[in-house]
C-alpha positions in Angstrom: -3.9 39.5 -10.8 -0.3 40.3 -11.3 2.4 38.1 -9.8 3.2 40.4 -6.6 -0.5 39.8 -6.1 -0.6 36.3 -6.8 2.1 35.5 -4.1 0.4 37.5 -1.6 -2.6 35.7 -1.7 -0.8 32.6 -1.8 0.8 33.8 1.2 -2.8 34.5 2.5 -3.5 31.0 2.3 -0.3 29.6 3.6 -1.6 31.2 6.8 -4.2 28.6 7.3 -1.2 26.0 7.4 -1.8 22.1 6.4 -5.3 21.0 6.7 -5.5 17.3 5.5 -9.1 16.2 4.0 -10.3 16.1 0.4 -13.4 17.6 1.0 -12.6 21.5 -0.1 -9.5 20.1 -3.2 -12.6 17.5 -4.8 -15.1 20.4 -4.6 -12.4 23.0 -6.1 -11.3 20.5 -8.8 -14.7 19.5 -9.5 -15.6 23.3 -10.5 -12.6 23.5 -12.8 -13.3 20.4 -14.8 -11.9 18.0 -13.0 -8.5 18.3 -14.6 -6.7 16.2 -12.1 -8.8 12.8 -14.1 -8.1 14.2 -17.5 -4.2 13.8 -17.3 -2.1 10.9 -17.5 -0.7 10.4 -13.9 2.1 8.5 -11.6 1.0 9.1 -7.7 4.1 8.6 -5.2 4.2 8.3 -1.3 6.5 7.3 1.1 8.7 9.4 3.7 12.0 9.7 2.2 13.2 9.1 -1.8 9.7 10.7 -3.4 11.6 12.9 -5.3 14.7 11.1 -6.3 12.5 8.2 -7.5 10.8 11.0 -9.7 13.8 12.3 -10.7 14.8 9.3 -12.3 11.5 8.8 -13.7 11.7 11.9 -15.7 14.8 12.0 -16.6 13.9 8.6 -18.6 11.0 10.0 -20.2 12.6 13.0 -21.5 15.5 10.9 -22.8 12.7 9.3 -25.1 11.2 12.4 -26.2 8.4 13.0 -24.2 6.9 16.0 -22.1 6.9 15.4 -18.4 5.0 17.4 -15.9 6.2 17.4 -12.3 4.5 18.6 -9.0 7.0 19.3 -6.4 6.9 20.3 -2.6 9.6 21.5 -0.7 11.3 23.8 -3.1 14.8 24.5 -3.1 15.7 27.2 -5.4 12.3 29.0 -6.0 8.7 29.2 -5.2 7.3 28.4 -8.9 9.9 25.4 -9.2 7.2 23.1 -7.9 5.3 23.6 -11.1 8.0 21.9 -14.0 7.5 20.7 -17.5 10.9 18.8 -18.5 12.8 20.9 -15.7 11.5 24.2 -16.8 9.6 26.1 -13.9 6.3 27.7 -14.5 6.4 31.4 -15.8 5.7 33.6 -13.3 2.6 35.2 -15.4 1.4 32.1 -16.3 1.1 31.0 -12.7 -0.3 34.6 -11.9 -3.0 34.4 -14.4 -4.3 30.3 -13.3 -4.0 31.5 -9.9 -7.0 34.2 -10.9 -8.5 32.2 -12.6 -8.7 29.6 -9.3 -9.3 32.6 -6.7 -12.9 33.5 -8.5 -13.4 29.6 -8.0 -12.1 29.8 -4.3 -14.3 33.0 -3.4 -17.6 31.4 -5.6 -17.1 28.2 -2.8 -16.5 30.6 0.4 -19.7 32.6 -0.8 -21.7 29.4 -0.8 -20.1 28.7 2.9 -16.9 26.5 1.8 -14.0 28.0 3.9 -10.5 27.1 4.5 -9.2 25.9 1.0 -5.7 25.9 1.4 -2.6 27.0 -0.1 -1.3 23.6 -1.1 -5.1 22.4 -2.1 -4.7 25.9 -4.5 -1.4 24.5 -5.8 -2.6 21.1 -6.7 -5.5 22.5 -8.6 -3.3 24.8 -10.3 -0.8 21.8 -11.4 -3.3 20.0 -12.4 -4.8 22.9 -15.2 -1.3 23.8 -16.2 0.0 20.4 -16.9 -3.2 19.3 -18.7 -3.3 23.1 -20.8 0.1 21.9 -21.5 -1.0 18.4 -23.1 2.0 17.0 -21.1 2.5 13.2 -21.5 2.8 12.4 -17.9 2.5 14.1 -14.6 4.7 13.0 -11.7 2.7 13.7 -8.5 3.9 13.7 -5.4 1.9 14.1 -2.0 3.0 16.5 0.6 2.0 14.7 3.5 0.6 10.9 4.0 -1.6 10.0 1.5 -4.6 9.3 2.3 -6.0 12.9 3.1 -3.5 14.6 1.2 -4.9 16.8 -1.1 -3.0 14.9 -4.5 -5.0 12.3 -3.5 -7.4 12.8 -5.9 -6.9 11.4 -9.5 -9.3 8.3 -10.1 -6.9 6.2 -11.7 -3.3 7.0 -12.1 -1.2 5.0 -14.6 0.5 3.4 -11.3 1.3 4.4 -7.8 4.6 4.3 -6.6 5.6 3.6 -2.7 9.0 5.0 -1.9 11.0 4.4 1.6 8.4 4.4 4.2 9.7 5.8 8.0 9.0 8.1 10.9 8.2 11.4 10.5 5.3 13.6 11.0 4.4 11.4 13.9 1.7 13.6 15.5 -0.3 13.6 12.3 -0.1 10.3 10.5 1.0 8.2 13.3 3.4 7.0 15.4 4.5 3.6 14.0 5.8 2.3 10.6 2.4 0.5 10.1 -0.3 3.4 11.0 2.0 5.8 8.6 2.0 2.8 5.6 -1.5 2.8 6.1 -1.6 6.8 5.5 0.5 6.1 2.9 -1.3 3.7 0.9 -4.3 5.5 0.6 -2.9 6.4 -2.5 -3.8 3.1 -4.2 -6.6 2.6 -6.7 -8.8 -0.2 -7.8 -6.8 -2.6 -10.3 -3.9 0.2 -10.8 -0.3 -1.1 -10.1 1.8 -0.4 -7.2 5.7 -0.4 -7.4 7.2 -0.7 -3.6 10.5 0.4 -2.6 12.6 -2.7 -1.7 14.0 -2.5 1.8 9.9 -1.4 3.5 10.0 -4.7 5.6 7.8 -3.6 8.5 5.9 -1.9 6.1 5.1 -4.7 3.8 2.6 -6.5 5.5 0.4 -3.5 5.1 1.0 -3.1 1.7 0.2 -6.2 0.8 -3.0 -5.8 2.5 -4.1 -3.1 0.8 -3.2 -4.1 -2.2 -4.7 -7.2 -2.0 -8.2 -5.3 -1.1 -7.4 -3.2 -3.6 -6.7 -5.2 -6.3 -3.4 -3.3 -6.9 -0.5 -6.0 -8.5 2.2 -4.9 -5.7 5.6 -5.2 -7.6 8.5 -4.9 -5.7 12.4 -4.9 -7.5 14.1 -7.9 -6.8 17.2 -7.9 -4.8 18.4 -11.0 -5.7 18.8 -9.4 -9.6 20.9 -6.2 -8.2 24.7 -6.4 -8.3 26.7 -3.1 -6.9 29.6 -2.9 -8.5 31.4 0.1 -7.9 30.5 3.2 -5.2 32.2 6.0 -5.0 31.9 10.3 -4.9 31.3 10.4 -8.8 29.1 7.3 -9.1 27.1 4.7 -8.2 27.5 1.6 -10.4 25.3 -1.2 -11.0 23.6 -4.1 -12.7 20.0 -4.9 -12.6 18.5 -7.0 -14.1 21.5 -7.8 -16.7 21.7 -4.3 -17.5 24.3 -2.0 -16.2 23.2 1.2 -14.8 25.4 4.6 -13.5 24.0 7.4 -11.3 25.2 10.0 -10.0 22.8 10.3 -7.2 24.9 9.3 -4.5 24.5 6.9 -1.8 23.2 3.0 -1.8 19.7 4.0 -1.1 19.6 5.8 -4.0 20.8 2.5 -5.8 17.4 1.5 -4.6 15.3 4.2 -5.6 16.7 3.6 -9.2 15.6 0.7 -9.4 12.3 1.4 -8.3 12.0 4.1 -11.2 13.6 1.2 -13.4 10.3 -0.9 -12.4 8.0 1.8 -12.3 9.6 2.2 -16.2 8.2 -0.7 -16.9 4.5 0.1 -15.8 4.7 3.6 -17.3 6.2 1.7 -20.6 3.4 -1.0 -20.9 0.6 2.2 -20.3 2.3 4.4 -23.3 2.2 1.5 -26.3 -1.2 0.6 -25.1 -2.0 4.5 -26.1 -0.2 4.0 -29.2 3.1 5.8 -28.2 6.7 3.9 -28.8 6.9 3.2 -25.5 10.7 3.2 -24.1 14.0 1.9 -25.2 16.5 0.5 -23.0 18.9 3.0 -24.4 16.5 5.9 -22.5 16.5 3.6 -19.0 20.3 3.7 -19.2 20.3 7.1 -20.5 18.2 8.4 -18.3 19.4 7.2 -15.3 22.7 8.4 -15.7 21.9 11.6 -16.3 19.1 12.2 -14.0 19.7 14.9 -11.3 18.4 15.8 -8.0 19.4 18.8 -6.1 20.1 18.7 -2.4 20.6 15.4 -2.3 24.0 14.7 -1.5 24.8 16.8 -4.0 28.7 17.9 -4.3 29.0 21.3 -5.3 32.6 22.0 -4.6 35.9 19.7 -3.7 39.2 21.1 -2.0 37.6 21.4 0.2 34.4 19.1 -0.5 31.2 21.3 -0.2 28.1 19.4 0.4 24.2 19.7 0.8 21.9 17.4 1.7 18.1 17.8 3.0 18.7 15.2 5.3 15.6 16.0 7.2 14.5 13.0 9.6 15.5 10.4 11.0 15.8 7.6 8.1 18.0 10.1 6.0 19.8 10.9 8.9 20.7 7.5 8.7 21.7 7.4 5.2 23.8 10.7 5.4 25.7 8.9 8.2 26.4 6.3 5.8 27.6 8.2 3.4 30.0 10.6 5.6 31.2 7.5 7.7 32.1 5.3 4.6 34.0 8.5 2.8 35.0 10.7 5.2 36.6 9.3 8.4 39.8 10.7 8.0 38.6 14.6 7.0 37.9 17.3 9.5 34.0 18.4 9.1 32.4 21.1 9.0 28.9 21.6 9.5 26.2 24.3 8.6 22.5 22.9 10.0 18.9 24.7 10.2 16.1 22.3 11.1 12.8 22.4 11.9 11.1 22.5 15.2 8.5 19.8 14.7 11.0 17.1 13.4 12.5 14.8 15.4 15.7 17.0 15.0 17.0 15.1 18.5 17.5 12.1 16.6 19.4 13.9 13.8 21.7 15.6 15.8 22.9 12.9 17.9 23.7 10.9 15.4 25.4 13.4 13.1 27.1 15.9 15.2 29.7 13.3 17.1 31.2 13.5 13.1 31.9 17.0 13.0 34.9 19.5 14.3 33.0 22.3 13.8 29.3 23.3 13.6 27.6 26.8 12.0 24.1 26.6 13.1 20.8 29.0 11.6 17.7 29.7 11.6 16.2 28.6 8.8 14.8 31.8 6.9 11.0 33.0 6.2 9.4 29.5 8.0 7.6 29.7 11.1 8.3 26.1 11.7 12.0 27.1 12.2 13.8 26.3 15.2 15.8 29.2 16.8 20.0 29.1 16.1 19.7 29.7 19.7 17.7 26.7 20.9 20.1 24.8 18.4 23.1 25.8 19.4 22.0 24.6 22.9 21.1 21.2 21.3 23.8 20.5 19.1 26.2 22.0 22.3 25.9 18.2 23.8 27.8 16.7 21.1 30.2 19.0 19.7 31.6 22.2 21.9 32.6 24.2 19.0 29.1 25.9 17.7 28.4 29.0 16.2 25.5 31.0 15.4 25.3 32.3 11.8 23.3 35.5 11.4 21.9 33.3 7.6 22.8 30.3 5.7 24.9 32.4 3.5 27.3 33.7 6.6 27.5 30.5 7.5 29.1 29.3 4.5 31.1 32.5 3.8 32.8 31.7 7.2 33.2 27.8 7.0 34.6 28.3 3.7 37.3 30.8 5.3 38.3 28.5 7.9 38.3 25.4 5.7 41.5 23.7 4.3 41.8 21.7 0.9 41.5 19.1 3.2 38.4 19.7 5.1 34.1 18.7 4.2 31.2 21.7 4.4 28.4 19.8 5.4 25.1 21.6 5.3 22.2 19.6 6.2 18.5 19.6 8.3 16.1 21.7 6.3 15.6 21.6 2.3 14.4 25.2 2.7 17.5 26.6 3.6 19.7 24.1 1.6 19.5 26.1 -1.7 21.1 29.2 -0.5 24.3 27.5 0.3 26.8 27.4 -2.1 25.9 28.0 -5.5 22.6 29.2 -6.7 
């Protein structure tokens, strides 16, 4: 199988869509080896943060020498950047030749009357052989959807779990209230492995602690009381925890938090590599680390005079926290905005609380996703807050005209979708 042909059949399978159960990943793992309980593992959930928590997390581990494997979903940039081993995506042969080597698996179950294996069930497995053919000291995992029935929910026992921010969103699936989606979401937890919580979960707590407590899982939370913000601004975040001074240049106090749920998570992961005989981690690589992890998409600053911004701001929780952040830096700038969203998020709640900011919108479609919601029907929407909306033929029109219209002055603001995010400014 050559690559063309690899992302054809991929494509084949995408076509099936999101079908949550473990039924058809644990039969398709269990026919490759079982890699998934041969690697050393850090399971996250949670609604918004998954990947900026990660981000951290690696960024620390490579600062102290050691090989990280990370499974990503959405992708910004490109398709095989969901498969990374210290930020370098898979080769495109490589993935080509483990995705034949997983298709004569896939075809050996739908002879024997297994149907439906998915795309992202294919993708897991296939994580799971690279990162363990790669002898990678520890994979970051994170689930696409829930937890429970997603299909990374299969390793046996993780180093630790990892709960991030904990919201609304894919309400028709995993529920419609905070508790029924922490319950999804903390069916990632394993007999007697810890559990590191994001810090501001309140009405999600009191199911966590539940399920921890049947599950034996220590539930360790950071500690509020030990965090000091001392400086925020558009280059960095700065901080003390725990005595220690920390700078990121993730933006935005929520990110504040996720850092300091890595920093905990640090200390599980640290604890799990000396008992293996590894050195474990220095404070140096914490600090380090932290600093110079990066996350792209996430109020990331690509260009100032004028400021040009992208965010995957994507439901209604980031919403929130991009308000923040625009409302606390920008109230005396003119904005600009590009958005593409997706028809089945709560876009509604986006828009109305976002568009009131802005002078001007660009609206698109967002390309190759049939999830996409039309420019038209978007225009129409974001038409009740702001009367200046245009429809952008692609993201990349979009930001070729805002750009010409902008002053030194002004702030591009694209935002809704991360699938669309990457093809706006640089690449």
């Amino acid at each position: 199988m050559n690559v063309a042909e690899a992302m054809n059949y991929i494509e084949e399978k995408n076509q099936l869509g999101s079908v949550l159960g473990l039924e058809s990943i644990k039969e398709l793992l269990f026919r490759l080896g079982n890699p998934q309980n041969q690697c050393k593992v850090v399971h996250i959930a949670g609604t918004n943060g998954k990947g900026s928590i990660l981000a951290f997390i690696d960024a620390v581990l490579q600062d102290a020498g050691y090989r990280v494997g990370r499974y990503i979903s959405p992708t910004v940039f490109s398709y095989f950047e969901r498969f990374q081993i210290n930020g370098n995506f898979i080769a495109e042969t490589a993935f080509a030749a483990y995705l034949s080597r997983i298709r004569a698996v896939v075809e050996e179950m739908e002879a024997d009357g297994i149907q439906g294996v998915t795309a992202f069930e294919i993708e897991t497995a296939l994580a799971f052989l690279y990162f363990l053919d790669e002898q990678v000291d520890v994979v970051l995992l994170e689930t696409g959807m829930g937890g429970r029935l997603d299909a990374t929910n299969v390793v046996a026992k993780p180093i630790c779990t990892i709960l991030a921010s904990i919201s609304l969103d894919h309400t028709k699936i995993l529920g419609d209230t905070i508790e029924a989606i922490a319950y999804e979401k903390t069916g990632i937890l394993r007999e007697d492995v810890p559990c590191v919580v994001y810090p501001i979960n309140e009405a999600a707590m009191p199911v966590i602690e539940e399920q921890c407590s049947l599950h034996n899982a220590d539930l360790i939370a950071p500690d509020l009381d030990e965090l000091v913000i001392k400086r925020q601004d558009l280059t960095q975040e700065l901080f003390d925890y725990k005595n220690v001074e920390y700078s990121i240049g993730l933006l935005g106090e929520h990110q504040v938090y996720n850092a300091i749920t890595a920093v905990e998570a640090l200390m599980v992961i640290d604890k799990f590599l000396k008992s293996t005989g590894k050195d474990g981690l220095k404070k140096v690589n914490v600090v380090n680390g932290l600093h110079n992890a990066k996350w792209k998409g996430r109020f990331e600053i690509l260009e100032r005079n004028p400021y040009v911004i992208r965010d995957g701001a994507h439901n209604p929780d980031a919403a929130k926290q991009l308000y923040q952040l625009m409302t606390k830096h920008f109230t005396n700038h003119r904005i600009i905005y590009i958005i593409g969203v997706l028809g089945d998020k709560d876009h509604q709640a986006i828009l109305s609380l976002l568009v009131p900011l802005a002078w001007k919108v660009y609206v698109v479609t967002v390309p190759d996703n049939p999830r996409a919601l039309p420019a038209k029907k978007l225009a129409e929407e974001v038409n009740a807050y702001c009367n200046q909306v245009e429809i952008a033929a692609s993201p990349e029109q979009a930001y070729e005209r805002a750009k010409a219209e902008a002053t030194s002055e002004d702030v591009i603001l694209a935002f809704g979708s991360l699938y669309y995010i990457g093809r706006i400014g640089d690449r």
